[in-house]
PDBQT receptor file of N, H, CA, C and O in Angstrom, charges set to zero:
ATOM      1  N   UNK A   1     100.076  57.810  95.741  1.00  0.00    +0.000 N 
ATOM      2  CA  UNK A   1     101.450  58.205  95.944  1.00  0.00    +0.000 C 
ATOM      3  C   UNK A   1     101.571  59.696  95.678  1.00  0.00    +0.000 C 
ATOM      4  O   UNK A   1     101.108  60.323  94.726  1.00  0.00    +0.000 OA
ATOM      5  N   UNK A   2     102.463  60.252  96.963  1.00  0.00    +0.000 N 
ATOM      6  H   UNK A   2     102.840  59.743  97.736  1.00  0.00    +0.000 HD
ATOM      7  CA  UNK A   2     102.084  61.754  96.325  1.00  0.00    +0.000 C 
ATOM      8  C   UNK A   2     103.355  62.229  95.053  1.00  0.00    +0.000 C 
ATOM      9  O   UNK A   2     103.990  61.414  94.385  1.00  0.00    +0.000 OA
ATOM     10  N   UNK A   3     103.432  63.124  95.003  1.00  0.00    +0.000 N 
ATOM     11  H   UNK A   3     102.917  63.787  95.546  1.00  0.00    +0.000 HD
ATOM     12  CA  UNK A   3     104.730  63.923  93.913  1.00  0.00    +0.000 C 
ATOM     13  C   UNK A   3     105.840  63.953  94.536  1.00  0.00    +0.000 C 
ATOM     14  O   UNK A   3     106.897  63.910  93.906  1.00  0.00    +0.000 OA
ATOM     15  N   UNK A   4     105.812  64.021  95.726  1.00  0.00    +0.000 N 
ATOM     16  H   UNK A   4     104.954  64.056  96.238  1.00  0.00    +0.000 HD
ATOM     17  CA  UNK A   4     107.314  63.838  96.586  1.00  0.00    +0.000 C 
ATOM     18  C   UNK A   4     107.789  62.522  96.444  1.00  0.00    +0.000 C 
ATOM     19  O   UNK A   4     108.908  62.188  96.053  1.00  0.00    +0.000 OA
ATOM     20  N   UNK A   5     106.974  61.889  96.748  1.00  0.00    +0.000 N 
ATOM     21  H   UNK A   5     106.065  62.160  97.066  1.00  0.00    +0.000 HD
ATOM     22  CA  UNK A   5     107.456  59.888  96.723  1.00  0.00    +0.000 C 
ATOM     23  C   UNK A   5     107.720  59.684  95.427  1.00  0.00    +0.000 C 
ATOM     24  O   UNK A   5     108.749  59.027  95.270  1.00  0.00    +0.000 OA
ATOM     25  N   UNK A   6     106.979  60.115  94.073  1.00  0.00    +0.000 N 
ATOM     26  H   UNK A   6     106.143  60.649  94.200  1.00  0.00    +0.000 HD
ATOM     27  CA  UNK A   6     107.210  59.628  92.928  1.00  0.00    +0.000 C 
ATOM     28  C   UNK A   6     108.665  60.320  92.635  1.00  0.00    +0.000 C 
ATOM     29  O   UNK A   6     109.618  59.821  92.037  1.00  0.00    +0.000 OA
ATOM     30  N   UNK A   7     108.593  61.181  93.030  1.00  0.00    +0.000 N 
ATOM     31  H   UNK A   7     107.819  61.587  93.516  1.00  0.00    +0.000 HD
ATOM     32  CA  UNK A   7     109.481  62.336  92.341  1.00  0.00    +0.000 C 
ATOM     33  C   UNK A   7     111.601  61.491  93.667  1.00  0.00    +0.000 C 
ATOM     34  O   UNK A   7     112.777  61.587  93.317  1.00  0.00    +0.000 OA
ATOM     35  N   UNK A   8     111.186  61.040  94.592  1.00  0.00    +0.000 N 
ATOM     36  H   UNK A   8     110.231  60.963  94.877  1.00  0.00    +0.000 HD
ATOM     37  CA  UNK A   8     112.121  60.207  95.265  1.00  0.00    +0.000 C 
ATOM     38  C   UNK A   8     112.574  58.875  94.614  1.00  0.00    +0.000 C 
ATOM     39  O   UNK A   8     113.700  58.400  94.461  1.00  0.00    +0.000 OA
ATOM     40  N   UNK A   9     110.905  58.262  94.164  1.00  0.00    +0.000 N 
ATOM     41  H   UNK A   9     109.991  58.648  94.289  1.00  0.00    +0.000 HD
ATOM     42  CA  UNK A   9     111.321  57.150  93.566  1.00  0.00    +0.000 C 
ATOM     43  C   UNK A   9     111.792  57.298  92.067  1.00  0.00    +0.000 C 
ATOM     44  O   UNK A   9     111.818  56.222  91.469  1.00  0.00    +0.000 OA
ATOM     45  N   UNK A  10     112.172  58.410  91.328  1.00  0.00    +0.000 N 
ATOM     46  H   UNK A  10     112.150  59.284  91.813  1.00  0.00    +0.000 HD
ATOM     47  CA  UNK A  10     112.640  58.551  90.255  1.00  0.00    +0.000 C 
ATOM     48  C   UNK A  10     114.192  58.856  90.712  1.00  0.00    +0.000 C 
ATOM     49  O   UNK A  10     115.076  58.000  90.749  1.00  0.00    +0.000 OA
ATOM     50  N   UNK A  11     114.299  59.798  90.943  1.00  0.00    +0.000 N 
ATOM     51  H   UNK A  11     113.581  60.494  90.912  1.00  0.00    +0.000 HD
ATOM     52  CA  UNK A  11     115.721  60.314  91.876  1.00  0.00    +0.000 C 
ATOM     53  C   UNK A  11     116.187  59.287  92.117  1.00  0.00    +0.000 C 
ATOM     54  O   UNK A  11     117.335  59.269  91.673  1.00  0.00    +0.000 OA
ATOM     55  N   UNK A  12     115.794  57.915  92.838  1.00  0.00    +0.000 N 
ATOM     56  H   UNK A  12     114.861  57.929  93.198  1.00  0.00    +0.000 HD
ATOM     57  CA  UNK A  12     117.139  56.769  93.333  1.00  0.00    +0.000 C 
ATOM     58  C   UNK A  12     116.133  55.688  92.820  1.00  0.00    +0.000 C 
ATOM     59  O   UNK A  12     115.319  55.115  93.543  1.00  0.00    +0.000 OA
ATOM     60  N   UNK A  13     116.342  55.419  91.061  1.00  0.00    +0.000 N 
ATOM     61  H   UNK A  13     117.004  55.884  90.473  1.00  0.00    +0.000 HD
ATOM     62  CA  UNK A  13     115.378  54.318  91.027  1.00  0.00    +0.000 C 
ATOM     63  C   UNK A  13     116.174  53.181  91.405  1.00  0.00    +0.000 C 
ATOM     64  O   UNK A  13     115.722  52.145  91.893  1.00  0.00    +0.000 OA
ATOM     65  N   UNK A  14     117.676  53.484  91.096  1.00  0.00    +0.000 N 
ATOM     66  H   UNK A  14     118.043  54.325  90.699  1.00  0.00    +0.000 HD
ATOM     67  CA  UNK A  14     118.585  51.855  91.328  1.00  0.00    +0.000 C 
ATOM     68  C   UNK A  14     118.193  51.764  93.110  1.00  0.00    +0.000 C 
ATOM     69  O   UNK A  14     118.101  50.612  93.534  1.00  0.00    +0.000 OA
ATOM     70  N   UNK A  15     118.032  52.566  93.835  1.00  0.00    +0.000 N 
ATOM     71  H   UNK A  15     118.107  53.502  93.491  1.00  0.00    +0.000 HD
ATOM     72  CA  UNK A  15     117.587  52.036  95.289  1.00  0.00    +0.000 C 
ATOM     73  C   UNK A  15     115.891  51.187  94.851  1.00  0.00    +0.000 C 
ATOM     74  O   UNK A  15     115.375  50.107  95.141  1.00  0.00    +0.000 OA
ATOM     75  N   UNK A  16     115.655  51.887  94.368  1.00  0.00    +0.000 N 
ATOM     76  H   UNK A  16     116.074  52.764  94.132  1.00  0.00    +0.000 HD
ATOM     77  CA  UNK A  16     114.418  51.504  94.200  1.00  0.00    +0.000 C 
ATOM     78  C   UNK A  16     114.250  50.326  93.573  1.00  0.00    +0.000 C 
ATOM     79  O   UNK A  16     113.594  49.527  94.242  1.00  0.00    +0.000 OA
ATOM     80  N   UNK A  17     114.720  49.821  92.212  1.00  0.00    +0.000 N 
ATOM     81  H   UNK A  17     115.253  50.471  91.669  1.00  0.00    +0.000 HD
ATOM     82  CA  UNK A  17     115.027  48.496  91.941  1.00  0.00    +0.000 C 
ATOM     83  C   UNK A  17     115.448  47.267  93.021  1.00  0.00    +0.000 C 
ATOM     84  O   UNK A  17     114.857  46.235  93.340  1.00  0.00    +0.000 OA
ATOM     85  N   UNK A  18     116.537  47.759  93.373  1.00  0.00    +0.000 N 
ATOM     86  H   UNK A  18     117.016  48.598  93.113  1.00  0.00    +0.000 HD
ATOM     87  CA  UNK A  18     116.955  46.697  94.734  1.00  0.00    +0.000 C 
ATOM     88  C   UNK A  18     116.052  46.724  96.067  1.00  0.00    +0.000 C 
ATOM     89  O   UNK A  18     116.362  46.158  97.116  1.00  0.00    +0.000 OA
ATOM     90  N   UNK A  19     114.723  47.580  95.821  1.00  0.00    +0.000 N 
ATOM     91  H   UNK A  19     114.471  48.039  94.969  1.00  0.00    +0.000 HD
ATOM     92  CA  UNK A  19     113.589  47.290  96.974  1.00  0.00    +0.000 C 
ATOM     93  C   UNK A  19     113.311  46.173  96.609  1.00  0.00    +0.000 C 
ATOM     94  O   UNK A  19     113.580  45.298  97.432  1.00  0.00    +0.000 OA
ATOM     95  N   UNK A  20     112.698  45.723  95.323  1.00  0.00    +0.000 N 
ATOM     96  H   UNK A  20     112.478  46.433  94.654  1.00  0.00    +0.000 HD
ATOM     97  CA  UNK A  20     111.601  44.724  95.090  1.00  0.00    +0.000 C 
ATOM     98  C   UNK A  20     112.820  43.366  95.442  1.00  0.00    +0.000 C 
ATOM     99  O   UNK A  20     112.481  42.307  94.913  1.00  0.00    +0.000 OA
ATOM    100  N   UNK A  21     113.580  43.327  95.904  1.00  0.00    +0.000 N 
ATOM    101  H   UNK A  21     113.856  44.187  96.334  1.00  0.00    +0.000 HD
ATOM    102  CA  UNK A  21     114.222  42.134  96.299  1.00  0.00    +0.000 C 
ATOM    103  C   UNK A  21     114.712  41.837  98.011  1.00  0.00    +0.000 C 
ATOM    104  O   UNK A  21     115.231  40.912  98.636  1.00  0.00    +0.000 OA
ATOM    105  N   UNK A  22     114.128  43.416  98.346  1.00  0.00    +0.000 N 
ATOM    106  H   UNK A  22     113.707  44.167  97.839  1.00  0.00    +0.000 HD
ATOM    107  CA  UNK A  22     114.204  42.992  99.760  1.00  0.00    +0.000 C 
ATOM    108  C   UNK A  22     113.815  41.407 100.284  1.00  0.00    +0.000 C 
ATOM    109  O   UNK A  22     112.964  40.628  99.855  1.00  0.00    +0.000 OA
ATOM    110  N   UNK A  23     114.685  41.285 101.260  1.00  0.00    +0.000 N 
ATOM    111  H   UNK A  23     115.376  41.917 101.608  1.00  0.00    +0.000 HD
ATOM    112  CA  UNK A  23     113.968  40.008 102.376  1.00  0.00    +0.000 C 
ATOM    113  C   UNK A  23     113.142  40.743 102.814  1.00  0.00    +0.000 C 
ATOM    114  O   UNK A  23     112.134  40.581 102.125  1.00  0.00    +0.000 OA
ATOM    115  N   UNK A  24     112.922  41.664 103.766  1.00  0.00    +0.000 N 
ATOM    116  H   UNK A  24     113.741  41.796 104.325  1.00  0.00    +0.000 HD
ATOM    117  CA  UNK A  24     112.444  42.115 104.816  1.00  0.00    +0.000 C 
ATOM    118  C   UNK A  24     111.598  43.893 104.676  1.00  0.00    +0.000 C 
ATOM    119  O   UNK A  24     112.300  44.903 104.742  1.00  0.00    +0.000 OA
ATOM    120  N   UNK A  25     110.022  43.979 104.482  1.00  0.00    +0.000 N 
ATOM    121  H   UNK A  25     109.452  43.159 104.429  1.00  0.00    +0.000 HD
ATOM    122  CA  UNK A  25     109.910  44.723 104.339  1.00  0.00    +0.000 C 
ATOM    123  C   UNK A  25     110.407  46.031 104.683  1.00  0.00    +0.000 C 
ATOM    124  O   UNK A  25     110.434  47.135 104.139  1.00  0.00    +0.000 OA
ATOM    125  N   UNK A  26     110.849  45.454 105.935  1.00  0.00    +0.000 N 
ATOM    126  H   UNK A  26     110.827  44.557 106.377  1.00  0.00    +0.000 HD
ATOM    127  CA  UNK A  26     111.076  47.103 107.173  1.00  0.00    +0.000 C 
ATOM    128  C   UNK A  26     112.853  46.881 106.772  1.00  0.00    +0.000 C 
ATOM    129  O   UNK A  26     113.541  47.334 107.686  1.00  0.00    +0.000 OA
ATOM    130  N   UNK A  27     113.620  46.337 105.712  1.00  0.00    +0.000 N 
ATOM    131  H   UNK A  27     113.061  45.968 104.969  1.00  0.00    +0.000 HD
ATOM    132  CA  UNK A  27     114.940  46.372 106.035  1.00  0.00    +0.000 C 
ATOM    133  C   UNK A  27     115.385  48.179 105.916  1.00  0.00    +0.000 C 
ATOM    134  O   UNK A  27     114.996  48.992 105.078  1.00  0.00    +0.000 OA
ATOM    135  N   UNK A  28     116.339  48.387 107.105  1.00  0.00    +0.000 N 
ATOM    136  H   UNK A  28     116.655  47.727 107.786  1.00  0.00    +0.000 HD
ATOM    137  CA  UNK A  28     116.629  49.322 106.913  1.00  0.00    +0.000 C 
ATOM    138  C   UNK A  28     118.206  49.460 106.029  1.00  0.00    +0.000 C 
ATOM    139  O   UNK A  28     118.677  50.552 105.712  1.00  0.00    +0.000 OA
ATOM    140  N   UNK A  29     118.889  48.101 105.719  1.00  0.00    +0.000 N 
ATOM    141  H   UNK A  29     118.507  47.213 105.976  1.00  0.00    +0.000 HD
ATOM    142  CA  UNK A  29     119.781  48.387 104.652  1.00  0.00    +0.000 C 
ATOM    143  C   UNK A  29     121.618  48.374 105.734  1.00  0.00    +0.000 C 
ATOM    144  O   UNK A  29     122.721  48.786 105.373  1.00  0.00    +0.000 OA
ATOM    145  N   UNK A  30     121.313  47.911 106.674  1.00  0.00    +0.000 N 
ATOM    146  H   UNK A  30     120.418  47.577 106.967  1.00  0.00    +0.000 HD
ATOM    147  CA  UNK A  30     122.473  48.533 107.941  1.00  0.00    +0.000 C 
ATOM    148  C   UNK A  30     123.089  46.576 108.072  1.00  0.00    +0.000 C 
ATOM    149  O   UNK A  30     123.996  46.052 107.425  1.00  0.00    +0.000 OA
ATOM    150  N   UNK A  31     122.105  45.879 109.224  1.00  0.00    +0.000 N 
ATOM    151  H   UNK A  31     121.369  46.305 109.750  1.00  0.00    +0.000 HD
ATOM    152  CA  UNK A  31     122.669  44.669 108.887  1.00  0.00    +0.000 C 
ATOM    153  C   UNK A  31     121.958  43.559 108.761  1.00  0.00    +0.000 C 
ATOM    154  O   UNK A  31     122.445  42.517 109.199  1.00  0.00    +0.000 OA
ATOM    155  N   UNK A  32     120.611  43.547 108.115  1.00  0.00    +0.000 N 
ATOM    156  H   UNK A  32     120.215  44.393 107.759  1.00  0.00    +0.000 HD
ATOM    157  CA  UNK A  32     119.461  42.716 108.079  1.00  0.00    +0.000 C 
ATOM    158  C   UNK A  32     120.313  41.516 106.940  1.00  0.00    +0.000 C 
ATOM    159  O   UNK A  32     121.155  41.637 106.050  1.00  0.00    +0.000 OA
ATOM    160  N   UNK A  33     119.777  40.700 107.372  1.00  0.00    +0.000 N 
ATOM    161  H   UNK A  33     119.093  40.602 108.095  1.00  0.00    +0.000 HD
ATOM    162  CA  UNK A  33     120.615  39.474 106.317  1.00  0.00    +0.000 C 
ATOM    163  C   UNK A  33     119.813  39.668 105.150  1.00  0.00    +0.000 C 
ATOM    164  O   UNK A  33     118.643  40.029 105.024  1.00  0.00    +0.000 OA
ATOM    165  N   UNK A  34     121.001  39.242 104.038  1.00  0.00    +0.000 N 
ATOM    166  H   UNK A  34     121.952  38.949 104.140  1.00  0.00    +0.000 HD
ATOM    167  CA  UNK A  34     120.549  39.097 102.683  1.00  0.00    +0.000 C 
ATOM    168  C   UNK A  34     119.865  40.509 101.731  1.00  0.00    +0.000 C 
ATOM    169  O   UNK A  34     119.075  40.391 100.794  1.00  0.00    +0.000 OA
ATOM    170  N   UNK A  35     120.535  42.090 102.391  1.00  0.00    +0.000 N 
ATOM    171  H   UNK A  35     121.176  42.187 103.152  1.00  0.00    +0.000 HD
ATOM    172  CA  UNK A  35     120.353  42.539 102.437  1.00  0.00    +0.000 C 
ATOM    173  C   UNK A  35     120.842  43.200 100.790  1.00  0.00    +0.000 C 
ATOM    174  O   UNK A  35     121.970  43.656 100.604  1.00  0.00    +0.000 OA
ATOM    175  N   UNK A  36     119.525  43.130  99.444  1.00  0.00    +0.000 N 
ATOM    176  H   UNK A  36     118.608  42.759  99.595  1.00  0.00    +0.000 HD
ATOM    177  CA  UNK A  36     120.437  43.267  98.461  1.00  0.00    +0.000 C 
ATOM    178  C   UNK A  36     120.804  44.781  98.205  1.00  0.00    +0.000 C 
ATOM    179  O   UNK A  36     121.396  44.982  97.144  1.00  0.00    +0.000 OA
ATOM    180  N   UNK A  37     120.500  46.103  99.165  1.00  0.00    +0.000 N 
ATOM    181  H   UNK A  37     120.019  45.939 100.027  1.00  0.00    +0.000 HD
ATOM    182  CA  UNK A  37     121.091  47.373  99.199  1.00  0.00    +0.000 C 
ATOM    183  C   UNK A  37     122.658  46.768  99.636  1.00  0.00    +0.000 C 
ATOM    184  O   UNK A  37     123.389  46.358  98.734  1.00  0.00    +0.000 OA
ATOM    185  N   UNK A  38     123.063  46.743 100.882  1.00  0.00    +0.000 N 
ATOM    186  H   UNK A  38     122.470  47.076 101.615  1.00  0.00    +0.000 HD
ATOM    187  CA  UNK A  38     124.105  46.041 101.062  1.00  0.00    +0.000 C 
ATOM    188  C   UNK A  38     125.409  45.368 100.118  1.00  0.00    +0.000 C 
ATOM    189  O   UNK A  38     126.608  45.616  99.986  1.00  0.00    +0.000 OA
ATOM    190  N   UNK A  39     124.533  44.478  99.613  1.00  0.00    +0.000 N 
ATOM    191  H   UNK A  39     123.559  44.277  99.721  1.00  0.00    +0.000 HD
ATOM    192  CA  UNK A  39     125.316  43.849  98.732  1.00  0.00    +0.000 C 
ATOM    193  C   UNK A  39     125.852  44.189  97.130  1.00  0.00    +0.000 C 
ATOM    194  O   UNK A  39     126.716  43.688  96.411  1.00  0.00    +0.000 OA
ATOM    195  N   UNK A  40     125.059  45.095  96.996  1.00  0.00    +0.000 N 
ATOM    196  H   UNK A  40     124.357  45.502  97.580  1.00  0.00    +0.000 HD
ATOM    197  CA  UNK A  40     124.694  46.425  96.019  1.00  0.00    +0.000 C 
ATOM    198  C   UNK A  40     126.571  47.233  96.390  1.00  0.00    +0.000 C 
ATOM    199  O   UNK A  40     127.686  47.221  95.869  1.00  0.00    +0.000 OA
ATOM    200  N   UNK A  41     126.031  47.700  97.336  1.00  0.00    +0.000 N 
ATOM    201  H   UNK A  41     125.125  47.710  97.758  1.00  0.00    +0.000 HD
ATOM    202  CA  UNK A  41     127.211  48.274  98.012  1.00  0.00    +0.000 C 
ATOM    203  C   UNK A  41     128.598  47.627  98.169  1.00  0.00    +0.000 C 
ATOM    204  O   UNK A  41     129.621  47.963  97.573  1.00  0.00    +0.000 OA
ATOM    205  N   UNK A  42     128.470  46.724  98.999  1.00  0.00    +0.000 N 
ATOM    206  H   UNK A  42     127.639  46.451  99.484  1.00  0.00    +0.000 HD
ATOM    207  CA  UNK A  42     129.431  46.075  98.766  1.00  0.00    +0.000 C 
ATOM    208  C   UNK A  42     130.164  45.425  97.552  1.00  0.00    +0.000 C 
ATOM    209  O   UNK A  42     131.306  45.064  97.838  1.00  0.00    +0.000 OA
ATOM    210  N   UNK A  43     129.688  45.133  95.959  1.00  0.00    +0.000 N 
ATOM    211  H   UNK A  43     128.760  45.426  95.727  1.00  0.00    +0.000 HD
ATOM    212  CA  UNK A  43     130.235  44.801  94.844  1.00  0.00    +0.000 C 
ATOM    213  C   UNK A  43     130.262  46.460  94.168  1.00  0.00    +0.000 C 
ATOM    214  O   UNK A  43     130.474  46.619  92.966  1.00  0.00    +0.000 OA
ATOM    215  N   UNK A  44     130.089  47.298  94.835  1.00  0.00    +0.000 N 
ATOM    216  H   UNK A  44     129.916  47.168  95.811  1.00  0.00    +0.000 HD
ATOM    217  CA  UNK A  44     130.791  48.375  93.774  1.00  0.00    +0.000 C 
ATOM    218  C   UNK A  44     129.669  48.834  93.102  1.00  0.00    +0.000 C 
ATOM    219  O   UNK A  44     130.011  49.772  92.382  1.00  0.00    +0.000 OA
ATOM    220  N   UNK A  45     128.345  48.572  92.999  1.00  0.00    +0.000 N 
ATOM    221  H   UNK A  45     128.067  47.810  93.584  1.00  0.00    +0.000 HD
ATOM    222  CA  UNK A  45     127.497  48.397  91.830  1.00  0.00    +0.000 C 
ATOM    223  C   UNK A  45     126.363  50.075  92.432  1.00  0.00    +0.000 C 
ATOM    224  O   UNK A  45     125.633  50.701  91.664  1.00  0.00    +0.000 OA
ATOM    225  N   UNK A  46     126.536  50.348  93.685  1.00  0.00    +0.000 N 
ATOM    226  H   UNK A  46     127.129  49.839  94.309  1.00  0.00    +0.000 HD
ATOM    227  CA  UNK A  46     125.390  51.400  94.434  1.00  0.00    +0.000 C 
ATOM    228  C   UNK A  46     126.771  52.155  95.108  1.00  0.00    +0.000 C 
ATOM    229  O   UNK A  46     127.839  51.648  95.452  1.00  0.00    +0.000 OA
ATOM    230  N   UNK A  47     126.414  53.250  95.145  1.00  0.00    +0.000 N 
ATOM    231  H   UNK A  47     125.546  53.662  94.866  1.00  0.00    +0.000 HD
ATOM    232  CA  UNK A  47     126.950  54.379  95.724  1.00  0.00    +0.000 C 
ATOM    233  C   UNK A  47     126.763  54.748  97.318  1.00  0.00    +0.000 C 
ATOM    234  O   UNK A  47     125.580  54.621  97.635  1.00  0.00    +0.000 OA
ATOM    235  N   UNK A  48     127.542  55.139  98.333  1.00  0.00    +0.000 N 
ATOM    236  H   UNK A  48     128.503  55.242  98.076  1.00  0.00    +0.000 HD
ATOM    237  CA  UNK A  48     127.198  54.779  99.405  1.00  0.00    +0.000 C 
ATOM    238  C   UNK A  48     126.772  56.439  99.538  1.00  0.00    +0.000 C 
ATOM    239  O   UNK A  48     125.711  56.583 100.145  1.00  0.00    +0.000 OA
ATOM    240  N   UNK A  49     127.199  57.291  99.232  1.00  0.00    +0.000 N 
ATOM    241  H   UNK A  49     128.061  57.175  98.739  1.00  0.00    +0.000 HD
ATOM    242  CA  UNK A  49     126.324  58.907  99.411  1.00  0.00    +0.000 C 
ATOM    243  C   UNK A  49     125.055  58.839  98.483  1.00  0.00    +0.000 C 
ATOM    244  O   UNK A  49     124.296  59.807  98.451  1.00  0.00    +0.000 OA
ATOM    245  N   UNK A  50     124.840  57.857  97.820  1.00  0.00    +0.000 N 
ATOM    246  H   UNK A  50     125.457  57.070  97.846  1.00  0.00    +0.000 HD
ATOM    247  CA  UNK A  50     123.263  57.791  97.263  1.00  0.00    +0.000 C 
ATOM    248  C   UNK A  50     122.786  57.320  98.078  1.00  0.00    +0.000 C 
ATOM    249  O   UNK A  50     122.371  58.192  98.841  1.00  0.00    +0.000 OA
ATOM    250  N   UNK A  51     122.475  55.953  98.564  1.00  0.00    +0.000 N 
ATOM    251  H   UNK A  51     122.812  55.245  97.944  1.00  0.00    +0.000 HD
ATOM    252  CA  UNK A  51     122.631  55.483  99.646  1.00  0.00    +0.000 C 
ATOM    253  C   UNK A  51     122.109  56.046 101.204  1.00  0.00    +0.000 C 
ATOM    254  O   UNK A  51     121.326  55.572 102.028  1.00  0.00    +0.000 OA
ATOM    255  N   UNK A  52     122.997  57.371 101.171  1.00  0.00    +0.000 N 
ATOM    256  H   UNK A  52     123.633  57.755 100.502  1.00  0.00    +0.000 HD
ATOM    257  CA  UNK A  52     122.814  58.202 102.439  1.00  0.00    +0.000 C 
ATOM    258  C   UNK A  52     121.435  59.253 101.933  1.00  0.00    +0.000 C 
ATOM    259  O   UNK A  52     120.299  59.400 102.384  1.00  0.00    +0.000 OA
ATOM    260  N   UNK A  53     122.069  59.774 100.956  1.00  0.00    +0.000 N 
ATOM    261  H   UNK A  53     122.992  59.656 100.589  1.00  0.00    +0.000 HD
ATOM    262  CA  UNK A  53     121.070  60.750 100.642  1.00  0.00    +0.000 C 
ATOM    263  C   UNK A  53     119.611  60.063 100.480  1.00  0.00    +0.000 C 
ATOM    264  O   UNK A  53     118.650  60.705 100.905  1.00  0.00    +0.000 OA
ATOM    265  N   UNK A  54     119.468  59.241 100.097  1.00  0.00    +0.000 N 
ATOM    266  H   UNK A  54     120.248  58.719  99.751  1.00  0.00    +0.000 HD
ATOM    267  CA  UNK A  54     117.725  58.294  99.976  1.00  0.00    +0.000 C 
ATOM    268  C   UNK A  54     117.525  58.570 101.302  1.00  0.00    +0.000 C 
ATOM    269  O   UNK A  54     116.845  59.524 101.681  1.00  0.00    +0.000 OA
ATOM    270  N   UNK A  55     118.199  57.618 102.199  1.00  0.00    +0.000 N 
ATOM    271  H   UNK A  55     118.751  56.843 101.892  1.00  0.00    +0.000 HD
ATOM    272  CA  UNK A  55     117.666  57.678 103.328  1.00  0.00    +0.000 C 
ATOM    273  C   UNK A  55     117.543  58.664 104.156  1.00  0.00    +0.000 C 
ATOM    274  O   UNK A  55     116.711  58.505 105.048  1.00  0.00    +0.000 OA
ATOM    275  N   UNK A  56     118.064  59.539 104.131  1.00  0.00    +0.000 N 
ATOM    276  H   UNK A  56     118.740  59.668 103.406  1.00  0.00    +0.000 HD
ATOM    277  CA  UNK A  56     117.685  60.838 104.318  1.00  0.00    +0.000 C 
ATOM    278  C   UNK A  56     116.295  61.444 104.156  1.00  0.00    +0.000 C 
ATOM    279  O   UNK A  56     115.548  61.873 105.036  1.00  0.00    +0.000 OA
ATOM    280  N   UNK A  57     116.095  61.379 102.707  1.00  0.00    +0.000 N 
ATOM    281  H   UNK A  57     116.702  61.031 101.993  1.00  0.00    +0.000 HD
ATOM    282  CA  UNK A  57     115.184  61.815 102.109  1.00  0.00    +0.000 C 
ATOM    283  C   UNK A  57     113.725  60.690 102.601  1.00  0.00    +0.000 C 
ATOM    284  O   UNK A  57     112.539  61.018 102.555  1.00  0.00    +0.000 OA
ATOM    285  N   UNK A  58     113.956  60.131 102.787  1.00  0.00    +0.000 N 
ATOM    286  H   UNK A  58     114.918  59.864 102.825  1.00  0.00    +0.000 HD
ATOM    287  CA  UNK A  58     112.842  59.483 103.636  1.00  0.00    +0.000 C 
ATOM    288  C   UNK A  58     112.643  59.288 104.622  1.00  0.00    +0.000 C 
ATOM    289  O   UNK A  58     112.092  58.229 104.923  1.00  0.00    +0.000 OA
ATOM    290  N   UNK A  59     112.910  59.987 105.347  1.00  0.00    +0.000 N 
ATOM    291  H   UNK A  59     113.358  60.848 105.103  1.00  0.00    +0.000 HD
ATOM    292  CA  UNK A  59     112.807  60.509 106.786  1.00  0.00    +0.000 C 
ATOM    293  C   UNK A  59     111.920  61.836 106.477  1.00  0.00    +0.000 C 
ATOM    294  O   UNK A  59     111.591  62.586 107.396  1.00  0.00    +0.000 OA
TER     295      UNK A  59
């Protein structure tokens, strides 16, 4: 893993937490069922400009 990825996966670990519960490796978080970024989002609990900015940043 290089210093950029670690240094991303520190920056948004709560994205990063709600990876290991993906359904779907490739979910991109938009409208894959059971989607727990999503649902994250939707109860208030994840930020939707964090959210943006991750995905950003991984591109």
């Amino acid at each position: 893993m290089s210093g950029s990825e670690d240094s991303l996966q520190a920056t948004f670990a709560d994205i990063e937490a709600l990876a290991k519960k993906f359904r779907f490796r490739d979910c991109q978080h938009q409208h894959e069922p059971d989607c727990a970024v999503q649902q994250a989002l939707t109860e208030g609990k994840l930020d939707t400009s964090g959210l943006l900015s991750y995905q950003k940043l991984q591109k």
